[in-house]
VOPAGU-2260 file (C-alpha; in pm, 1 decimal, decimal comma):
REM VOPAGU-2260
SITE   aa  ch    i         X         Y         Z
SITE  UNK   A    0    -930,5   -1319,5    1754,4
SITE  UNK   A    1   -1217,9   -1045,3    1702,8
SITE  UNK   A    2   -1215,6    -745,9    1458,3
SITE  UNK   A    3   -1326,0    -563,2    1724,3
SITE  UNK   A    4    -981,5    -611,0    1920,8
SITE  UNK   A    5    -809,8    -390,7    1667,8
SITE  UNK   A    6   -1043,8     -43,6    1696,8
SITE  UNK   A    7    -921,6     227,7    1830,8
SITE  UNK   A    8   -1050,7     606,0    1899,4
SITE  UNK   A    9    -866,0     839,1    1662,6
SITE  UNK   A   10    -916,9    1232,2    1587,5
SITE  UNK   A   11   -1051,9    1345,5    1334,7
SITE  UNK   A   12    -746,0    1599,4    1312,5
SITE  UNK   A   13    -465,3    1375,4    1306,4
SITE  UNK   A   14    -549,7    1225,3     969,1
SITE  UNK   A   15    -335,2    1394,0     724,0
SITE  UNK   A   16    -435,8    1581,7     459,9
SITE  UNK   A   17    -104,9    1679,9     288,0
SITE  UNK   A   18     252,8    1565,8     319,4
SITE  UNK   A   19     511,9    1734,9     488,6
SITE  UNK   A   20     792,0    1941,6     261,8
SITE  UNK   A   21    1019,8    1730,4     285,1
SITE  UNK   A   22     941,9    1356,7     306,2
SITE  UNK   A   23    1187,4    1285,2     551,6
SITE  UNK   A   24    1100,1    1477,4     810,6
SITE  UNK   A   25     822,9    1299,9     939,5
SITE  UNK   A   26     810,1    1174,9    1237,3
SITE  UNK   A   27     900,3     823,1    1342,4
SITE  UNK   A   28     826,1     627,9    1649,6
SITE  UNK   A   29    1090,3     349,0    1747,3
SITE  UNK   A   30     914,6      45,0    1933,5
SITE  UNK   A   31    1134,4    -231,6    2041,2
SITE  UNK   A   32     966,4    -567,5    2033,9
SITE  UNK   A   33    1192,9    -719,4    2318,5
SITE  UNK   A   34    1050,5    -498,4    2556,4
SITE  UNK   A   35     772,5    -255,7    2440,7
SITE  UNK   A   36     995,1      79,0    2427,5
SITE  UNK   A   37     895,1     356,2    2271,5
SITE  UNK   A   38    1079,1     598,2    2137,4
SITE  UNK   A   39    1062,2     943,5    1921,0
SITE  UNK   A   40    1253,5    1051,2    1626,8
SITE  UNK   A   41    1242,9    1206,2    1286,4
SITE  UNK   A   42    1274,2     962,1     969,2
SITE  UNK   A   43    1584,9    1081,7     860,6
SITE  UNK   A   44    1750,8     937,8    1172,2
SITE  UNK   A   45    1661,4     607,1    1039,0
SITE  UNK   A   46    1994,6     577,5     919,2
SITE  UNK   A   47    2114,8     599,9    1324,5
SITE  UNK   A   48    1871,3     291,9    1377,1
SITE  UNK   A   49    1985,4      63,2    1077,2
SITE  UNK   A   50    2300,1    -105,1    1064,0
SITE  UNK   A   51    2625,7    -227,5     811,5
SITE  UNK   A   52    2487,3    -540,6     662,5
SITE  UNK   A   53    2130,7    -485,1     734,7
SITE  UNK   A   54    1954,2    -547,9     420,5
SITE  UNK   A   55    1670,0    -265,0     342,3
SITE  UNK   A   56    1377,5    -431,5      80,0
SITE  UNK   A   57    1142,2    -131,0     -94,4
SITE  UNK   A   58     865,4    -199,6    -323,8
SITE  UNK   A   59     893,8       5,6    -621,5
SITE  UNK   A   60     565,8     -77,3    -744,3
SITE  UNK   A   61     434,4     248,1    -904,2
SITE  UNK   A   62      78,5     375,9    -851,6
SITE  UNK   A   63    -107,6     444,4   -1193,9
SITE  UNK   A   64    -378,9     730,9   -1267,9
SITE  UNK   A   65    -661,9     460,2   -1197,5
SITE  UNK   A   66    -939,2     715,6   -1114,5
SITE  UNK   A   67   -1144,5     789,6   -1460,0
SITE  UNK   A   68   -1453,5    1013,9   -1473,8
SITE  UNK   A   69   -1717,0    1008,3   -1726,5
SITE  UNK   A   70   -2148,5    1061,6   -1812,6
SITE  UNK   A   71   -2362,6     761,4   -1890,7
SITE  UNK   A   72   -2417,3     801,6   -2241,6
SITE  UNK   A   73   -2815,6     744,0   -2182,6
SITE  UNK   A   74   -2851,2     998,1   -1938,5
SITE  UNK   A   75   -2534,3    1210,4   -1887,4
SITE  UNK   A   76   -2523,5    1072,9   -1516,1
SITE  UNK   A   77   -2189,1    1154,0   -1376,3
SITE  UNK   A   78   -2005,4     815,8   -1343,9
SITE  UNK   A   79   -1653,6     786,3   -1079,2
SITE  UNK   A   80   -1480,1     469,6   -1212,8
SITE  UNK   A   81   -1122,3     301,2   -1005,7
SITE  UNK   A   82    -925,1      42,9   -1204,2
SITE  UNK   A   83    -859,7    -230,0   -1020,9
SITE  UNK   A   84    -651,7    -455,7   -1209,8
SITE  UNK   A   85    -610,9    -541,3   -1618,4
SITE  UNK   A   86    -701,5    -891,6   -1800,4
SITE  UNK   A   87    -628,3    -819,6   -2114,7
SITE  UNK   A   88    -571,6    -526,8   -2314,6
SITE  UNK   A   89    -870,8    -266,3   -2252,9
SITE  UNK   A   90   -1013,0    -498,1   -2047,1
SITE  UNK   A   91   -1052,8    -416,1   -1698,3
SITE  UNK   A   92   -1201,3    -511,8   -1356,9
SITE  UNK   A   93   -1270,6    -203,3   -1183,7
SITE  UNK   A   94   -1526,5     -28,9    -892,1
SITE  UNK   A   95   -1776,1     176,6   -1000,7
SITE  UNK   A   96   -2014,2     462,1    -827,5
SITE  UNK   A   97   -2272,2     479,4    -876,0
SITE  UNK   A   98   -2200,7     103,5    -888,7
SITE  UNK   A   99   -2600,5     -31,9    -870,0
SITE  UNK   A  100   -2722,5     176,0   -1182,0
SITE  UNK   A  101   -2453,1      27,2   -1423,8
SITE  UNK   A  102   -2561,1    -320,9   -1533,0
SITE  UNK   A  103   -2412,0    -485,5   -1805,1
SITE  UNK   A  104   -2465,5    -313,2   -2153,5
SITE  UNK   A  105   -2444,7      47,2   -1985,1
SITE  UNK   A  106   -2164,6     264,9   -2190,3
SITE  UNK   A  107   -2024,1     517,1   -2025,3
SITE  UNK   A  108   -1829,7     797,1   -2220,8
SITE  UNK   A  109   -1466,9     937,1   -2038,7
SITE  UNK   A  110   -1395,3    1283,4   -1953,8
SITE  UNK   A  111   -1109,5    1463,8   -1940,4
SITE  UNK   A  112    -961,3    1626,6   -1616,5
SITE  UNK   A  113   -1086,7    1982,0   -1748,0
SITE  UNK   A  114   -1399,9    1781,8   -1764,8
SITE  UNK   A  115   -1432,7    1800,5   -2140,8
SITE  UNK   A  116   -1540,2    1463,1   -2302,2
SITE  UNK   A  117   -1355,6    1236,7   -2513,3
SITE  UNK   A  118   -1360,6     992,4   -2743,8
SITE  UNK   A  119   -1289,7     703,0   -2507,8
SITE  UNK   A  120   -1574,5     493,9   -2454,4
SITE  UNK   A  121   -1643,5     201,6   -2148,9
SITE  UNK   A  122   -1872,6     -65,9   -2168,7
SITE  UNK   A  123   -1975,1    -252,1   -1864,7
SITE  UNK   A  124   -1963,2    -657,2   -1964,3
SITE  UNK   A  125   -2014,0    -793,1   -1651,6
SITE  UNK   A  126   -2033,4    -777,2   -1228,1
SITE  UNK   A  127   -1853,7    -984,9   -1016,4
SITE  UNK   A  128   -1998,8   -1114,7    -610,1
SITE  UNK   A  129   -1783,0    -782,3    -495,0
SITE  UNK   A  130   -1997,4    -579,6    -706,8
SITE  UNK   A  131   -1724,0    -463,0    -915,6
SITE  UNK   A  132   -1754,1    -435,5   -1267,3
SITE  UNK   A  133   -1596,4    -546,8   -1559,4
SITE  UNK   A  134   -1513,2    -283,3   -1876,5
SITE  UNK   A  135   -1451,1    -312,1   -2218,0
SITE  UNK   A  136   -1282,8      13,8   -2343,2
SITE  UNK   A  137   -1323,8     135,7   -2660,3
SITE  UNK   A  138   -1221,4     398,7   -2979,5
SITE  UNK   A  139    -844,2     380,4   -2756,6
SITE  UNK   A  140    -576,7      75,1   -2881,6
SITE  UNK   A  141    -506,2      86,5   -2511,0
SITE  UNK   A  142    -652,3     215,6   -2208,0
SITE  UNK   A  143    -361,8     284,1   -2014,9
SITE  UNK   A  144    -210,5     505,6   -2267,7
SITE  UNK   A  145    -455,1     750,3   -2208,0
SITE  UNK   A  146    -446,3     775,0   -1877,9
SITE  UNK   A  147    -244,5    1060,5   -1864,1
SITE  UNK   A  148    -460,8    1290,2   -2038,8
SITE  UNK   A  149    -802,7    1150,4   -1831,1
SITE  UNK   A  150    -706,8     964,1   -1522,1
SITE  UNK   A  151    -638,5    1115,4   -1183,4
SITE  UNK   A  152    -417,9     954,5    -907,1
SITE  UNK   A  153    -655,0     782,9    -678,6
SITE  UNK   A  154    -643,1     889,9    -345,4
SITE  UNK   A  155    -779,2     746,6     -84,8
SITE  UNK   A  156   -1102,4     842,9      96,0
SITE  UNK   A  157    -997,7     983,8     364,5
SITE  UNK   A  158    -811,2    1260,8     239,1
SITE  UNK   A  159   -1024,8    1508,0     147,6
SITE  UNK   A  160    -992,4    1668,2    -205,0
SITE  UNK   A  161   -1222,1    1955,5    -338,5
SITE  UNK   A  162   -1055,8    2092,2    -619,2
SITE  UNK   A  163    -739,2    2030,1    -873,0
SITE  UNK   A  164    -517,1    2271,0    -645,0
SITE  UNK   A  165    -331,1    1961,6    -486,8
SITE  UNK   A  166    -342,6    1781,3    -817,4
SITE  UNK   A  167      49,6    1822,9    -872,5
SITE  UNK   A  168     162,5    1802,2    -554,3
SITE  UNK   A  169     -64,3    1474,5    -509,0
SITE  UNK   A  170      64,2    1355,1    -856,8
SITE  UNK   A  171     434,5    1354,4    -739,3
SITE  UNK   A  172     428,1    1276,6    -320,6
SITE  UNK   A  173     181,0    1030,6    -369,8
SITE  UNK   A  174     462,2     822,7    -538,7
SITE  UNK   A  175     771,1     697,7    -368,4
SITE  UNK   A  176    1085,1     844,2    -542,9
SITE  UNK   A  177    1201,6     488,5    -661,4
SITE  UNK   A  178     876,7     415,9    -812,8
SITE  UNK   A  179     939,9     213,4   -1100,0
SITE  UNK   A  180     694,7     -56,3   -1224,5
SITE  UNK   A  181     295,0      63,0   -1317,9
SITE  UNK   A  182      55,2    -151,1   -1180,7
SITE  UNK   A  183     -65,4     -24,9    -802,8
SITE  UNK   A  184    -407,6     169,8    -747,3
SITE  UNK   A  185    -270,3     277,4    -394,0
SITE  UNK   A  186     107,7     372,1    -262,2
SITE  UNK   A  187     287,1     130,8     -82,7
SITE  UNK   A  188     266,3     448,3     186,5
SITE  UNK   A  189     576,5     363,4     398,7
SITE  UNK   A  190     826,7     403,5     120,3
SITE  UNK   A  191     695,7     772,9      68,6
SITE  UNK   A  192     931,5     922,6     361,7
SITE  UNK   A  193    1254,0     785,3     178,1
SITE  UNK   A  194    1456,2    1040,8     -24,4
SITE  UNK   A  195    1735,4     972,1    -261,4
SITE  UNK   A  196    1920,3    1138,3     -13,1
SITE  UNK   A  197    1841,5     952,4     297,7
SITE  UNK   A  198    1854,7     633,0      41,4
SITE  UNK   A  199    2248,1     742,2     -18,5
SITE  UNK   A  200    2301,2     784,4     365,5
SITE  UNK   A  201    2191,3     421,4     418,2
SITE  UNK   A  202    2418,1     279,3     174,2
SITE  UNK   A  203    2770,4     463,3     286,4
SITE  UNK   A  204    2679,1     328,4     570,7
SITE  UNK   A  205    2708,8      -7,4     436,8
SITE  UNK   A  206    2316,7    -104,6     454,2
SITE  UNK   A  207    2233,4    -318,2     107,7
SITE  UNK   A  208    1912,5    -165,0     -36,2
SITE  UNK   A  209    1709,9    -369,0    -273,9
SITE  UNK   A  210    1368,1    -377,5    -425,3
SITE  UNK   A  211    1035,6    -641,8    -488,1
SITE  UNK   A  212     718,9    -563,6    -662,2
SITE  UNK   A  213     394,0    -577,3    -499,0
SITE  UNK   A  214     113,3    -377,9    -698,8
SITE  UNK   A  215    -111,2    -250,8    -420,4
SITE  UNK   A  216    -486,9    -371,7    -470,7
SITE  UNK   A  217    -779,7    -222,2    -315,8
SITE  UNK   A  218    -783,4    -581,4    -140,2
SITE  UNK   A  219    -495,4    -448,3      83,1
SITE  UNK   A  220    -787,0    -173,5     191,4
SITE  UNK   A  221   -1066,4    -335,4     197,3
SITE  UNK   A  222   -1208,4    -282,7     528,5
SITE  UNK   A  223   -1301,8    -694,2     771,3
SITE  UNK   A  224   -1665,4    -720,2     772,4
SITE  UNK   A  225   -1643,2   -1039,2     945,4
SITE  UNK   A  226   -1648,4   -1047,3    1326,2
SITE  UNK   A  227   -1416,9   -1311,1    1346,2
SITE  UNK   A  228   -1060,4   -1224,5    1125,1
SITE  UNK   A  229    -992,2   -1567,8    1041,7
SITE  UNK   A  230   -1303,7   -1571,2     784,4
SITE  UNK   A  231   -1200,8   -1231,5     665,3
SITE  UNK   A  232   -1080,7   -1383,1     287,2
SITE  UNK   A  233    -812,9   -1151,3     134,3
SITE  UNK   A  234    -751,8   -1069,0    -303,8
SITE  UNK   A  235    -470,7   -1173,3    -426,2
SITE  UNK   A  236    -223,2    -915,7    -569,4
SITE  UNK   A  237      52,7    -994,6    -795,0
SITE  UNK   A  238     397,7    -970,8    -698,7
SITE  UNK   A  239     734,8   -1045,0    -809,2
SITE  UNK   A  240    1088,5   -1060,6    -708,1
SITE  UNK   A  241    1426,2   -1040,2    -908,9
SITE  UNK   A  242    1730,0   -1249,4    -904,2
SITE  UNK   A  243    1936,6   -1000,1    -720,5
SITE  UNK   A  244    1718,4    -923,1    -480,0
SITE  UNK   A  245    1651,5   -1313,6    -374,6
SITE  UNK   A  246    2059,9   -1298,7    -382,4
SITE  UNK   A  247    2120,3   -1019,1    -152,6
SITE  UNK   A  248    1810,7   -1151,5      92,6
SITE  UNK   A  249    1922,5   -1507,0     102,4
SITE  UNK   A  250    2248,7   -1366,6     198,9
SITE  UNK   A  251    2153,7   -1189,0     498,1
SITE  UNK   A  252    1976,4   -1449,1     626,3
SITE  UNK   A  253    2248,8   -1706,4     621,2
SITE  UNK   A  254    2529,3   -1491,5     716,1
SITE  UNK   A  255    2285,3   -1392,7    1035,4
SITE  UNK   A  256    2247,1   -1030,1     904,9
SITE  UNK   A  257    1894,1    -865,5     919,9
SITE  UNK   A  258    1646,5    -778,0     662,9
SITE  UNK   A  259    1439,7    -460,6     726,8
SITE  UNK   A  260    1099,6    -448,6     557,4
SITE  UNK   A  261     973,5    -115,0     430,0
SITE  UNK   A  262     612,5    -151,4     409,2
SITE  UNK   A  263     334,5    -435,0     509,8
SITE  UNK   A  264     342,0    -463,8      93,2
SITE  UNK   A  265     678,1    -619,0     128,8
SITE  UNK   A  266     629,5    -815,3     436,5
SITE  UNK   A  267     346,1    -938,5     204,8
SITE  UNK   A  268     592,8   -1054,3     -83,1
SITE  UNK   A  269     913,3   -1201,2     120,3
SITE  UNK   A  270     692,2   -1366,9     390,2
SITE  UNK   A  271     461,6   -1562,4     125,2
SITE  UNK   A  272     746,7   -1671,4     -44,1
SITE  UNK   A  273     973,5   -1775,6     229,7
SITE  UNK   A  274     682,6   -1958,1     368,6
SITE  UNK   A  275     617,0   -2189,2      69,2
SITE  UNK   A  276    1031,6   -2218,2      37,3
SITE  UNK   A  277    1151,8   -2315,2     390,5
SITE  UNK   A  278    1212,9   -1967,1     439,7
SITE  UNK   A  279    1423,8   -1907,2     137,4
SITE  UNK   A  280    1366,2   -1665,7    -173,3
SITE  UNK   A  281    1401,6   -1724,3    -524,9
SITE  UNK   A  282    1355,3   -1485,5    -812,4
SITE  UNK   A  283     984,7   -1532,9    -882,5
SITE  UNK   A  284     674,1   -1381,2   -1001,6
SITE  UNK   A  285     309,3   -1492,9    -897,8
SITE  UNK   A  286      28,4   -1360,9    -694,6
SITE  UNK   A  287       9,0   -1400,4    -317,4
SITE  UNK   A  288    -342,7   -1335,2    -120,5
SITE  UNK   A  289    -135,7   -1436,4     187,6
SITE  UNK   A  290    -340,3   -1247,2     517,5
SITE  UNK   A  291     -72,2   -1209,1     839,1
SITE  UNK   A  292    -227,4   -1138,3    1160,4
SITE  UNK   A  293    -152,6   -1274,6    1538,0
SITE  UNK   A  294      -9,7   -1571,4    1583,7
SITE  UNK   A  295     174,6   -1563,8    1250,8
SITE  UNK   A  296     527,4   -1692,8    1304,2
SITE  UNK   A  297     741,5   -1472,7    1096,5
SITE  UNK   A  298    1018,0   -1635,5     940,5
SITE  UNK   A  299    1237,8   -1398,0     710,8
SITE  UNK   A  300    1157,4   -1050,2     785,7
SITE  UNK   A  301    1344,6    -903,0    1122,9
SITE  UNK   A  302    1237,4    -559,2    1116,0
SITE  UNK   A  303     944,3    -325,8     957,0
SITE  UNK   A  304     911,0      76,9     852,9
SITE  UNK   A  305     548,5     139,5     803,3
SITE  UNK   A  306     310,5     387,1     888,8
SITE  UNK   A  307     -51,1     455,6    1138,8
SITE  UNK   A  308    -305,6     217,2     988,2
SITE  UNK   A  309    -684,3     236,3    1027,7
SITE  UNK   A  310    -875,3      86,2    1308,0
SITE  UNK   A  311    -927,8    -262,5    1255,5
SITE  UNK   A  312    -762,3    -317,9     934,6
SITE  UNK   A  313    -586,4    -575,4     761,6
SITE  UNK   A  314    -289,0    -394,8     821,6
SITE  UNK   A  315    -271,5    -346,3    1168,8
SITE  UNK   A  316    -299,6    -711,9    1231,8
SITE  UNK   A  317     -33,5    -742,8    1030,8
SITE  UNK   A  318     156,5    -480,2    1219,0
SITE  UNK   A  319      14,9    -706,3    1497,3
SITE  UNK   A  320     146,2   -1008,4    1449,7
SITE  UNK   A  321     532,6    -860,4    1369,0
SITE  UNK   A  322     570,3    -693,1    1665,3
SITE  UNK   A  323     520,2   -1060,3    1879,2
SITE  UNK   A  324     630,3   -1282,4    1593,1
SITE  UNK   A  325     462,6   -1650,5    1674,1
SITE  UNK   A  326     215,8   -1531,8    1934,0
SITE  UNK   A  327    -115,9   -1241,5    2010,2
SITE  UNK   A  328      81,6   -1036,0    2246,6
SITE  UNK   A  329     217,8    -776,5    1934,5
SITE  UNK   A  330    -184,0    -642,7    1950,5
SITE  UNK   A  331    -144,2    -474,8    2279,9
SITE  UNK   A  332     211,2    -361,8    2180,7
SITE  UNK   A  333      61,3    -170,8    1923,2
SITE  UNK   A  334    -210,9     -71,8    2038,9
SITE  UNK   A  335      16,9     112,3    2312,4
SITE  UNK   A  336     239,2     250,0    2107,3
SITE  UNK   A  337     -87,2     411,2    1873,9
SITE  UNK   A  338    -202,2     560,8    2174,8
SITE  UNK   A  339     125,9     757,5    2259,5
SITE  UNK   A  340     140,5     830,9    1891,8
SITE  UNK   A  341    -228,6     990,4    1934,7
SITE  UNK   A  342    -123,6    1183,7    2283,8
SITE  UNK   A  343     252,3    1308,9    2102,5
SITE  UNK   A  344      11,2    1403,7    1786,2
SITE  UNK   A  345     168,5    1213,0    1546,0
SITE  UNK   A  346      -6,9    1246,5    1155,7
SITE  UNK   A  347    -147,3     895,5    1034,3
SITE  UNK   A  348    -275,7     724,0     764,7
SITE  UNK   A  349    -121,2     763,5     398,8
SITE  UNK   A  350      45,6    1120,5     399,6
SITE  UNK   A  351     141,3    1075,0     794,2
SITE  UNK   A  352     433,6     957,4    1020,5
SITE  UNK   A  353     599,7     596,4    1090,7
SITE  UNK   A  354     689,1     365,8    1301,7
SITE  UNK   A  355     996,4     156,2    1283,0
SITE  UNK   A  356     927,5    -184,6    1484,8
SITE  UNK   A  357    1247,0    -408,6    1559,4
């Protein structure tokens, strides 16, 4: 399949800026894969649409303050830095802009979000092919422990920030409320419409709710250059899942009970495992670079929550290739079902609306 056959035209207007007040009442579009129907609810009816025994899995992978800003210490050139993902202590892979003017030796000193300088100090020891570069921090034990004083939660591009005015509101909605383990540079966005309310609903209703770990890389962005999407090559991300959670999964599936995915993150994590275990899960940690698009033959997950992805993403293949498990038909599915979404004026991207697909 091309790239290509996953664009579509979206306004400009419909990408949202801000969340809603409350995160569950955004919108949610039902499509049923048997048959293509579409319909329209709000996301606290989810609880109407799941049912006793269905097993909900979050990620509660927790998005860190990866965006630093600092001045080239030559030339006091203002330098935009995103983590990416640690090696060691103070050692970190991470993108850089302007990322052509900082070769290896440059030191760049940090700045606080009042845009004061401090003491912290990164070195760039290296590039990688993707351009990204690799830092040495120093005059800090460790990195991450200051990263509440001089890193910003890094939003992505296409919501548009001038100022700190949204800075608190960003800090806490960009964050799903059972956010848990440090380690993502972007939200796993579908999990943002859940409240500890709506989470309580599910389970007096008798729907098991358990969580994996997935820390979102900028891989899981990064837009398919090539025009062909089987030589798009995807990063790995690490992942890992507990023993109670590979328990309660394994359950469902033998007792013939379904597991509902919240996320393309955690489609990411069950279906990599279950594929290299015969469709079983085990309590396990690793890394999975594991790219899903049509005609990927799904074998543990039975339904998905997640929301509007971008035009010709990794994501919406994904999407894709749930909504016709096994076979390229799910592409016009969703496509359709975008294209009411765009006519009913449904919000997309990161701070919009859903879809649940089952």
């Amino acid at each position: 399949m091309q790239t290509a056959d996953f664009d579509y035209d979206l306004p400009a207007d419909l990408i949202a800026q801000t969340p809603l007040a409350r995160r569950d009442r955004s919108r949610l579009l039902t499509l049923r894969r048997s048959d293509g129907a579409i319909a329209h609810r709000r996301f606290v009816e989810l609880v109407d649409h799941l049912q006793p025994g269905d097993v909900l899995v979050l990620n509660n992978s927790k998005v860190i303050r990866a965006r630093l800003r600092g001045l080239k210490r030559d030339s006091q050139t203002k330098v935009e830095i995103l983590l990416l993902e640690e090696n060691c202590t103070n050692d970190w892979w991470a993108m850089l802009r302007p990322g052509r003017r900082l070769s290896a030796g440059t030191r760049i000193q940090l700045c606080r979000r009042d845009g004061s300088t401090s003491e912290c100090e990164a070195e760039v020891i290296g590039k990688n092919a993707e351009g990204h570069g690799r830092l040495q921090f120093h005059r800090t034990p460790d990195i991450t422990r200051e990263l509440v004083a001089l890193g910003e939660i890094p939003l992505p591009p296409y919501i548009e920030r001038s100022n700190a005015i949204h800075f608190d509101d960003d800090e806490a909605r960009y964050q799903t409320v059972y956010a848990r383990a440090d380690g993502s540079v972007a939200a796993p966005t579908a999990g943002l419409h859940f409240t500890d309310e709506l989470l309580a609903q599910l389970k007096a209703k008798g729907v098991e709710v358990c969580f994996v770990t997935l820390h979102v890389g900028v891989g899981t962005f990064a837009p398919v250059k090539s025009e062909a999407i089987e030589d798009h090559v995807m990063h790995s991300e690490r992942f890992e899942i507990g023993t109670e959670s590979a328990r309660i999964i394994n359950a469902a599936k033998s007792s013939g009970r379904r597991v509902i995915a919240a996320g393309t993150t955690t489609v990411r994590v069950l279906e990599s495992v279950a594929r290299e275990r015969a469709g079983k899960i085990e309590a396990i940690s690793g890394r999975t670079n594991i790219f899903i698009y049509p005609p990927f033959p799904f074998r543990l997950v039975d339904g998905l929550i997640t929301n509007f992805h971008l035009p010709k993403s990794t994501l919406l293949m994904l999407v894709s290739a749930f909504a016709a498990s096994g076979s390229a038909g799910g592409r016009e599915l969703v496509l359709c079902a975008y294209a009411e979404a765009i006519q009913q004026r449904y919000r997309f991207f990161s701070y919009g609306d859903a879809m649940l697909i089952e």
